[in-house]
C-alpha positions as a Markdown table, in Angstrom:
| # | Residue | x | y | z |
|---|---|---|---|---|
| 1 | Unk | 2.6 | -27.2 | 19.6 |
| 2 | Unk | 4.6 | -27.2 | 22.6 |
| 3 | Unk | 2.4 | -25.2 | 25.6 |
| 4 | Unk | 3.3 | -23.6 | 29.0 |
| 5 | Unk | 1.2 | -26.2 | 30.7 |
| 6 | Unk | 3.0 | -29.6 | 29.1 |
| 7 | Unk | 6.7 | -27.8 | 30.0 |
| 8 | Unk | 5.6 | -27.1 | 33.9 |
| 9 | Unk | 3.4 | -29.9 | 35.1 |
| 10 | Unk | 4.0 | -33.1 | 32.3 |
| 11 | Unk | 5.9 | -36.2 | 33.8 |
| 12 | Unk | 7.8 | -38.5 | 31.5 |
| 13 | Unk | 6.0 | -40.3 | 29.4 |
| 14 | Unk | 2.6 | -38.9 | 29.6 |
| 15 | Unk | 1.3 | -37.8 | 26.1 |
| 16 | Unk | 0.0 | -34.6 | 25.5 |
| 17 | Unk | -2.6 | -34.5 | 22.9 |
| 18 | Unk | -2.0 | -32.0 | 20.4 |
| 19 | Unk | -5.2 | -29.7 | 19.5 |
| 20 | Unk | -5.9 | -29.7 | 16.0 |
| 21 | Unk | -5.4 | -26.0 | 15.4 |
| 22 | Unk | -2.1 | -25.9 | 16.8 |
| 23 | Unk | -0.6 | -28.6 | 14.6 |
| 24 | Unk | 2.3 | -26.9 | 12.7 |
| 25 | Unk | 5.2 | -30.0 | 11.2 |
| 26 | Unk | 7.3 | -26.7 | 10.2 |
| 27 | Unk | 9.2 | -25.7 | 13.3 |
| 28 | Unk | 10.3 | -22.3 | 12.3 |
| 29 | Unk | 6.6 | -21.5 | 13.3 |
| 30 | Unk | 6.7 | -23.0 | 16.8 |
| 31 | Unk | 7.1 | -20.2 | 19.7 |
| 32 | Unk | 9.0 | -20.0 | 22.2 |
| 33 | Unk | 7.0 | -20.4 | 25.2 |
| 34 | Unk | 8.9 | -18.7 | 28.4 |
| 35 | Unk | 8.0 | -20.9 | 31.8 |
| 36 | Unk | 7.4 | -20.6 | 35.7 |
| 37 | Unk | 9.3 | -23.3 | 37.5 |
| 38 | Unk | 11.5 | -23.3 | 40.5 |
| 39 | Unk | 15.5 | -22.1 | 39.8 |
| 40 | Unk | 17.7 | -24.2 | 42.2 |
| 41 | Unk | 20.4 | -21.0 | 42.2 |
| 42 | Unk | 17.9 | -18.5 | 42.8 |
| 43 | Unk | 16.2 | -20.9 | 45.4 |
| 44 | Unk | 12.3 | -19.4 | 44.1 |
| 45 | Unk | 10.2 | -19.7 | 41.4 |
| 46 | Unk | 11.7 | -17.8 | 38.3 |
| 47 | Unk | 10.6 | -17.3 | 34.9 |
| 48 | Unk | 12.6 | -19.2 | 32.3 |
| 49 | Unk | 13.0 | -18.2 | 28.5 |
| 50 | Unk | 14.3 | -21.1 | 25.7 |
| 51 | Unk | 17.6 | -19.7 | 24.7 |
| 52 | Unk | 17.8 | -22.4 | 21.7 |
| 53 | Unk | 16.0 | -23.0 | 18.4 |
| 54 | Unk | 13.9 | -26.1 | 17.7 |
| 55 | Unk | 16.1 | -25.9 | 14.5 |
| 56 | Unk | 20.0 | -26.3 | 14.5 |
| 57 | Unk | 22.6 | -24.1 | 12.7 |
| 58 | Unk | 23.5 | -24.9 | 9.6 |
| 59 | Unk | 19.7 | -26.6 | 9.1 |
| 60 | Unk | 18.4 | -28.0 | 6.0 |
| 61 | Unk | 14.9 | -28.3 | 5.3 |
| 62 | Unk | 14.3 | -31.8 | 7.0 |
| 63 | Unk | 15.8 | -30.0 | 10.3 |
| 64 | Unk | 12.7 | -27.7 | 10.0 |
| 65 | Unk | 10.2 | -30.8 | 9.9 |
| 66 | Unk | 9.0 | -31.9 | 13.4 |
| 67 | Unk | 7.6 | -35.5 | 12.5 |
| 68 | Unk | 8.9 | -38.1 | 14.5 |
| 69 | Unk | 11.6 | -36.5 | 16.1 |
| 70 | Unk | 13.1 | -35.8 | 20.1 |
| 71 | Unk | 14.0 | -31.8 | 20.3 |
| 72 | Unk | 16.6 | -30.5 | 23.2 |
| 73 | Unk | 14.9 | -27.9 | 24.4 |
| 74 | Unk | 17.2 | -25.3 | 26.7 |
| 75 | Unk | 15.7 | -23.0 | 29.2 |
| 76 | Unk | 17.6 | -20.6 | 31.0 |
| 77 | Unk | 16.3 | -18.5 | 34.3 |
| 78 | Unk | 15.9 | -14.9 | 33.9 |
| 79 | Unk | 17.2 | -13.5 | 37.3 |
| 80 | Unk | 20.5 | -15.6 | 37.9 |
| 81 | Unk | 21.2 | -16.3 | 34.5 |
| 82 | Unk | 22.9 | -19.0 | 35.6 |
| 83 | Unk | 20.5 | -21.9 | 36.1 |
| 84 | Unk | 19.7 | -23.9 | 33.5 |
| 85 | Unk | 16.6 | -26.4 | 32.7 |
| 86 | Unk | 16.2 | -29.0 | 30.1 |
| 87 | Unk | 13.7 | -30.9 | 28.2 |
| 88 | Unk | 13.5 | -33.7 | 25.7 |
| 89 | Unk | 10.6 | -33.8 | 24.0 |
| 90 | Unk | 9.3 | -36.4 | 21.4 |
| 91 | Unk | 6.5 | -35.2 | 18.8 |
| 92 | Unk | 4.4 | -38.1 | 16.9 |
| 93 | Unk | 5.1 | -38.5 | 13.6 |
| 94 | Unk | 1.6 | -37.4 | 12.9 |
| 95 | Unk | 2.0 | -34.7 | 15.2 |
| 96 | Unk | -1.1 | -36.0 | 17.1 |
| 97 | Unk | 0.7 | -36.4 | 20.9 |
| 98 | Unk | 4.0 | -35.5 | 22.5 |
| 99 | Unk | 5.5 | -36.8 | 25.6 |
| 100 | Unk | 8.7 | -36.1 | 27.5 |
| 101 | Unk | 11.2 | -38.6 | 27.0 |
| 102 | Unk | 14.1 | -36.7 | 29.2 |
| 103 | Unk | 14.1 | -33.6 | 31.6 |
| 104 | Unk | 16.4 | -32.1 | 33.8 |
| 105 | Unk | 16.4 | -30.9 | 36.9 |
| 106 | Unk | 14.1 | -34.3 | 37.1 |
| 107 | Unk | 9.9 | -33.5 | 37.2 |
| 108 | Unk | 8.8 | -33.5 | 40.5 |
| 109 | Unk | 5.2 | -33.7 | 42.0 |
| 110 | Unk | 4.1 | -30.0 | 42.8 |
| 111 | Unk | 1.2 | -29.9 | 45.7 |
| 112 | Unk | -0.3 | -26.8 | 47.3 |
| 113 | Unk | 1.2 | -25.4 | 50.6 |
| 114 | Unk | -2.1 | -24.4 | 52.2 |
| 115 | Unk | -3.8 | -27.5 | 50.7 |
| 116 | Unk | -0.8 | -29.9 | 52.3 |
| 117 | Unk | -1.3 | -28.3 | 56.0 |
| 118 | Unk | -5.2 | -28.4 | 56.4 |
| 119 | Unk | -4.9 | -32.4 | 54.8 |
| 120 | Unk | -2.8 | -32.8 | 57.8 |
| 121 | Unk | -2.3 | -36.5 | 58.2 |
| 122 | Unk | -4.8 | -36.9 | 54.5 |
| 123 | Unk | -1.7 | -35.5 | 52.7 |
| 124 | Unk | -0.1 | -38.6 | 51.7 |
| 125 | Unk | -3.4 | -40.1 | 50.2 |
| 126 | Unk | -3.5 | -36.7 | 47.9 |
| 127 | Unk | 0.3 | -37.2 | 46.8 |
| 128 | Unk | -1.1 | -40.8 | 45.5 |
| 129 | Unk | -3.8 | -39.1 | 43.6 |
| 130 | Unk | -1.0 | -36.4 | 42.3 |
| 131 | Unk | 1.4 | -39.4 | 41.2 |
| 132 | Unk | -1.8 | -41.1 | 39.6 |
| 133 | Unk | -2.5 | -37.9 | 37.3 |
| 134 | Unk | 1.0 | -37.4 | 36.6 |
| 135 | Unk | 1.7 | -40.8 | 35.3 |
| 136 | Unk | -1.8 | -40.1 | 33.1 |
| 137 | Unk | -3.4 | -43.2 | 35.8 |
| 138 | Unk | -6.8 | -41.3 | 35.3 |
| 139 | Unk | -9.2 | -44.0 | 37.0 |
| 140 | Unk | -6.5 | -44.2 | 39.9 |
| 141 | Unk | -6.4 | -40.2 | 40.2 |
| 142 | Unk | -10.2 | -40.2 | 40.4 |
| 143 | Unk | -10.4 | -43.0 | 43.2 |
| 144 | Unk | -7.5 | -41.2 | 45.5 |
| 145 | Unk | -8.9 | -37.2 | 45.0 |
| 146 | Unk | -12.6 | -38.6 | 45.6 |
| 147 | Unk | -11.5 | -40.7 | 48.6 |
| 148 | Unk | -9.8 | -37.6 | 49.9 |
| 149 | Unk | -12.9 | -35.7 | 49.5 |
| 150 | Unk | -15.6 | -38.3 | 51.4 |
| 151 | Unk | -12.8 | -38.5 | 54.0 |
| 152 | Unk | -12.2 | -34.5 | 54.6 |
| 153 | Unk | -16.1 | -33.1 | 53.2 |
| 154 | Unk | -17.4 | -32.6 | 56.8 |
| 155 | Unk | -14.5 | -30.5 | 58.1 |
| 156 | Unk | -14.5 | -28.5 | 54.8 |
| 157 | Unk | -18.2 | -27.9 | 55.4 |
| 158 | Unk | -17.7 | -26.6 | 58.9 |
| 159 | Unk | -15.2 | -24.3 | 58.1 |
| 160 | Unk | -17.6 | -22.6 | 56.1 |
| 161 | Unk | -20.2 | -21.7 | 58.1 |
| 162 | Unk | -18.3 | -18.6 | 59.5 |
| 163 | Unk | -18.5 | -16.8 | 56.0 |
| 164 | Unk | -22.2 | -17.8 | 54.7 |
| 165 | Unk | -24.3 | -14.5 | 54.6 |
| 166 | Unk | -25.8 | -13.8 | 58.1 |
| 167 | Unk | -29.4 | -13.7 | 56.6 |
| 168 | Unk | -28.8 | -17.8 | 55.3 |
| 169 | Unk | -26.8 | -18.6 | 59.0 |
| 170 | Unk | -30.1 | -20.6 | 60.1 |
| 171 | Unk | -30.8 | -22.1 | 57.1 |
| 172 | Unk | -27.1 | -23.1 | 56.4 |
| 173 | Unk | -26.7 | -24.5 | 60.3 |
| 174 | Unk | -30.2 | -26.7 | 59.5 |
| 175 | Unk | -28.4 | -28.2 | 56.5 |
| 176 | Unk | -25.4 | -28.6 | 58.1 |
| 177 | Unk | -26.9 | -31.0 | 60.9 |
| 178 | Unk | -28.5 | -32.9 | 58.2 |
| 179 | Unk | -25.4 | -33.5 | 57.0 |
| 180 | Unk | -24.1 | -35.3 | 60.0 |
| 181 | Unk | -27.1 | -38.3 | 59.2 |
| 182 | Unk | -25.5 | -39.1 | 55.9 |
| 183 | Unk | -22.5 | -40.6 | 54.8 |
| 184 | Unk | -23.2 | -40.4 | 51.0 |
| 185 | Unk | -20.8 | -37.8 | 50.3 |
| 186 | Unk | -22.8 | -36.3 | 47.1 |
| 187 | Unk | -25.6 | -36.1 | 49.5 |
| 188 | Unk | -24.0 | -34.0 | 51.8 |
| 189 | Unk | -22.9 | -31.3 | 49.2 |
| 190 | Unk | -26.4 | -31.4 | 47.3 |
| 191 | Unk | -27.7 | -30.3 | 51.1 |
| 192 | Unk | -25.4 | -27.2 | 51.2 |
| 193 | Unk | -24.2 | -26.2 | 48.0 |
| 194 | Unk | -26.8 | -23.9 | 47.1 |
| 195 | Unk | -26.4 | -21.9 | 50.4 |
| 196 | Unk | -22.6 | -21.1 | 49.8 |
| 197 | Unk | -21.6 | -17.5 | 50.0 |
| 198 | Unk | -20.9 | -15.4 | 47.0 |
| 199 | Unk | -17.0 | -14.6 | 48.0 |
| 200 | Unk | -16.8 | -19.1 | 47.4 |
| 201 | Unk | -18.4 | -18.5 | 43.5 |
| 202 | Unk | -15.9 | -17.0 | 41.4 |
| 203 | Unk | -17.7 | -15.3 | 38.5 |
| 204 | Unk | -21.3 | -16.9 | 39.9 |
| 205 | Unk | -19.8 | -20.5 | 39.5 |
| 206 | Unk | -20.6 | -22.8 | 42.1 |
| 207 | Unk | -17.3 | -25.1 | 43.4 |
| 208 | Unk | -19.7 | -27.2 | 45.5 |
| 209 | Unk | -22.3 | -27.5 | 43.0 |
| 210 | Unk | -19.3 | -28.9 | 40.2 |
| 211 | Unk | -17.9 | -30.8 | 42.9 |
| 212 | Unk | -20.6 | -32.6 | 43.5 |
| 213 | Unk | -21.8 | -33.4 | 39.5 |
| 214 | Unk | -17.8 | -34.7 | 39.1 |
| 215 | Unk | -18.2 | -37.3 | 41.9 |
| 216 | Unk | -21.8 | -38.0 | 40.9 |
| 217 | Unk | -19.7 | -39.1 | 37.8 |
| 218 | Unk | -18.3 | -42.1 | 39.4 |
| 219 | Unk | -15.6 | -44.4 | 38.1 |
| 220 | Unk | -17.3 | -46.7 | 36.1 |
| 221 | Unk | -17.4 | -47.4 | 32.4 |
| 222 | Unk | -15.3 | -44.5 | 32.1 |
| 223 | Unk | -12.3 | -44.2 | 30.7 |
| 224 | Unk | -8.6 | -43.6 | 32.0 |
| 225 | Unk | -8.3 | -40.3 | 30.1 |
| 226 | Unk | -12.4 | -39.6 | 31.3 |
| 227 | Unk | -11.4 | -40.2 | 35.0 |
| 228 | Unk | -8.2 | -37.9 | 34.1 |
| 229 | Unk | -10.3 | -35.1 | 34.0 |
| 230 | Unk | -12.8 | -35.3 | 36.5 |
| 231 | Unk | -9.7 | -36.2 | 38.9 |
| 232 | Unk | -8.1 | -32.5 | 37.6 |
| 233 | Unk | -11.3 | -30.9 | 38.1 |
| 234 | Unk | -12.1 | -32.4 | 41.6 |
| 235 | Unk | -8.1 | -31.1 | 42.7 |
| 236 | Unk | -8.2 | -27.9 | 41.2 |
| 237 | Unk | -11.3 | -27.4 | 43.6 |
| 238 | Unk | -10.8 | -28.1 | 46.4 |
| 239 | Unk | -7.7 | -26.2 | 46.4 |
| 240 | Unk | -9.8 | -23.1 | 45.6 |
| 241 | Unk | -12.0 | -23.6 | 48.4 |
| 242 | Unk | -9.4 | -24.3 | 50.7 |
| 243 | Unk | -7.5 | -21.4 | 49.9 |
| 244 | Unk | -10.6 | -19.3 | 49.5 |
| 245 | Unk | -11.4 | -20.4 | 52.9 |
| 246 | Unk | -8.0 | -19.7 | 54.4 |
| 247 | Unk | -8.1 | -16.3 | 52.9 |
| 248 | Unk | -10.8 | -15.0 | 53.3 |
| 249 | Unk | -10.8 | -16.2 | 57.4 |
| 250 | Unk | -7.3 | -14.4 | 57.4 |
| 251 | Unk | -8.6 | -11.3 | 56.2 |
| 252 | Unk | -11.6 | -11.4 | 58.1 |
| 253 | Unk | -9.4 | -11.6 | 60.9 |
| 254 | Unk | -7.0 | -9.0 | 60.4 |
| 255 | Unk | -9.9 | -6.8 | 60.0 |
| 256 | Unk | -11.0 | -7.5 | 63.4 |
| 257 | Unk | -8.3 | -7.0 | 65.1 |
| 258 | Unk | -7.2 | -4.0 | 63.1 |
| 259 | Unk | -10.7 | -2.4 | 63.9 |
| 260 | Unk | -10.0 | -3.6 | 67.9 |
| 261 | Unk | -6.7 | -1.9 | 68.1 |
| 262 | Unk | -8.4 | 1.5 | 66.8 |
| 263 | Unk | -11.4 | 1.6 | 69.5 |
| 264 | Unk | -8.9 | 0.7 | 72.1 |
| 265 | Unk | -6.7 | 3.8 | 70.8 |
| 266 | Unk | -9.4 | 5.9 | 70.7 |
| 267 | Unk | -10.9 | 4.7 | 74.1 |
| 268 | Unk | -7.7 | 6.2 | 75.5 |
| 269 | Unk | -7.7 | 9.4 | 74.7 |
């Protein structure tokens, strides 16, 4: 019933829908589902186990029932043993949603380090689109994380160009100046995406290429929990190919100069 994913990233408030194949109303079958979130003692991120039971002492069988009811759930962090975390969570009485009602520390908005520093002085607009999709604003999250894209897509397609495949260099620098006579943002992936290096397509799959049918998607006639997850998609992204792009630039780099300061010792001897 209660996952990993609704415990971490869930603001107040916003329901999580329950999948069909997870409903249990008996609580004595729920797990206990240990969690990755910052402990304010150990000043990191720390994995925290429940040290309660969805069921009291003492319980009868109506404690075991999970139907309209708010559970105290107590997480304690597994270095310090000290810090503790807390969340109050109400289940449907059909068992269809659940939503937060309380939590403490309070839930704050999570963004990417690498993401936030190349986004520069965009930053601020992405925090919108990250209050948008926590507040389940699905429609709002969509405009913000596609407005963030158009604004930051020819920058991102620059940065590439250094780690396409030397044999698609030309091709890729052709597209790339076709890019610049567009402003139709869709446009200017559909030029490029094909030519993107293997180390950008985890497992084949091409970020540009889903990138570009999410926005194609558009924000109209859709609805907020539609627009809730294209938004997702279209964040989780580009935070792969910024970080990809980082990374792999980092390395490339170190290699270099690794491989620099072994000719230059060997040109000594």
């Amino acid at each position: 019933m209660i996952t990993k994913e609704f415990l971490e990233d869930y603001s107040l408030f916003r329901k999580y829908d329950v999948q069909e194949e997870d409903k249990s109303e008996n609580v004595s079958r729920w797990f206990h589902i240990p969690i990755n979130m910052k402990c304010e003692v150990c000043d990191s991120v720390q994995t925290f186990n429940m040290t309660n039971e969805f069921y009291y002492d003492g319980y009868n069988e109506q404690d075991l029932v999970a139907n309209d009811r708010v559970f105290d759930l107590r997480y304690q962090c597994q270095s310090c043993k000290d810090f503790e975390r807390r969340f109050f969570i109400y289940v449907d009485n059909d068992l269809n949603f659940l939503y937060k009602v309380g939590q403490y520390p309070e839930w704050e908005i999570k963004m990417d380090s690498n993401l936030e520093k190349v986004l520069n002085k965009h930053a601020k607009t992405f925090r919108k689109g990250l209050v948008c999709e926590a507040q389940g604003y699905g429609i709002g999250a969509f405009a913000y994380y596609r407005r963030i894209t158009e604004e930051i897509i020819d920058e991102l397609l620059d940065s590439i160009f250094d780690l396409i495949d030397i044999e698609h260099q030309v091709e890729y620098k052709k597209a790339l100046k076709k890019t610049k006579t567009t402003r139709v943002t869709q446009d200017k992936i559909d030029l490029v995406k094909d030519l993107l290096p293997s180390i950008l397509k985890p497992n084949g799959t091409n970020p540009l290429g889903v990138l570009h049918s999410q926005l194609s998607e558009g924000l109209h006639a859709e609805s907020d929990k539609a627009c809730l997850e294209n938004a997702n998609h279209i964040k989780i992204i580009l935070t792969y190919l910024i970080n990809q792009i980082i990374q792999s630039k980092e390395s490339a780099k170190n290699f270099t100069n690794s491989m620099k300061s072994l000719l230059e010792k060997k040109s000594k001897k």
